[in-house]
C-alpha positions as CSV (number, residue, x, y, z in Angstrom):
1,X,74.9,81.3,89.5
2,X,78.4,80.6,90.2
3,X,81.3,82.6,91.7
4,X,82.9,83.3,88.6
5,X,83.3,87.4,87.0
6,X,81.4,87.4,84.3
7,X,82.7,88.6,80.4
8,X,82.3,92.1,81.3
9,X,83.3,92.1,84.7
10,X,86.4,90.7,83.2
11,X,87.4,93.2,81.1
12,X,86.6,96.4,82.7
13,X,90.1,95.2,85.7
14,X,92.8,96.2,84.1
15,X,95.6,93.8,84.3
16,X,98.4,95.2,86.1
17,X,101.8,94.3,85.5
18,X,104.8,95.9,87.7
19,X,106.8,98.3,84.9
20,X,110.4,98.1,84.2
21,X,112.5,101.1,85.9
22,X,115.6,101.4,83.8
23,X,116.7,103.8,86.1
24,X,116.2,101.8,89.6
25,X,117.5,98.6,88.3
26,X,121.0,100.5,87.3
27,X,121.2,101.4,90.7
28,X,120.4,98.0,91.9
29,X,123.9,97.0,90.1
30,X,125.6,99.8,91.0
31,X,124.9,99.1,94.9
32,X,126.0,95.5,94.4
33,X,128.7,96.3,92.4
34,X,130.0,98.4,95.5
35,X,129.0,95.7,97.9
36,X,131.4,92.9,95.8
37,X,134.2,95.3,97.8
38,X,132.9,94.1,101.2
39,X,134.9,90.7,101.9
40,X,134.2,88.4,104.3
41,X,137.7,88.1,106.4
42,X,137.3,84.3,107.4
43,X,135.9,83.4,103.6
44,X,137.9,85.8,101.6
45,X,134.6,85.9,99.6
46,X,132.6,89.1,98.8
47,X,129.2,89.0,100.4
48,X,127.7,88.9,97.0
49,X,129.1,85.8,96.0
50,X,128.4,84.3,99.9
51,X,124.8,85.5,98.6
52,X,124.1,87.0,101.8
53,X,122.2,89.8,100.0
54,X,118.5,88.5,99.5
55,X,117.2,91.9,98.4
56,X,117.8,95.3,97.5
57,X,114.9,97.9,98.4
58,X,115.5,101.4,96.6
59,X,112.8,104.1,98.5
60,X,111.8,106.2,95.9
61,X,112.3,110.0,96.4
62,X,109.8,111.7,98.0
63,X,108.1,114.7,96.5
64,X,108.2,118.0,98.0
């Protein structure tokens, strides 16, 4: 016997793949297209281009 899934055991997990979000990626731009206004003073760079933002993390909306 080895550790391996067998055929069936295979197929029944459904690959899961993360979906595309039209909507939260245009609001991904549009928050770093208003953070390419914040300038560093001693640069005179926008943060954007200094690439000081790793990562934008949109909460979704919560249901009530």
């Amino acid at each position: 016997m080895t550790d391996q899934p067998t055929v069936a055991e295979a197929t029944t997990q459904p690959a899961v793949a993360p979906a595309f979000d039209a909507e939260r990626r245009a609001t991904e731009l549009a928050i770093l297209d208003a953070l390419r206004e914040v300038v560093d003073p001693e640069i005179g760079m926008n943060v954007v281009e200094l690439a000081l933002i790793k990562q934008i993390i949109v909460a979704r909306p919560s249901r009530r």
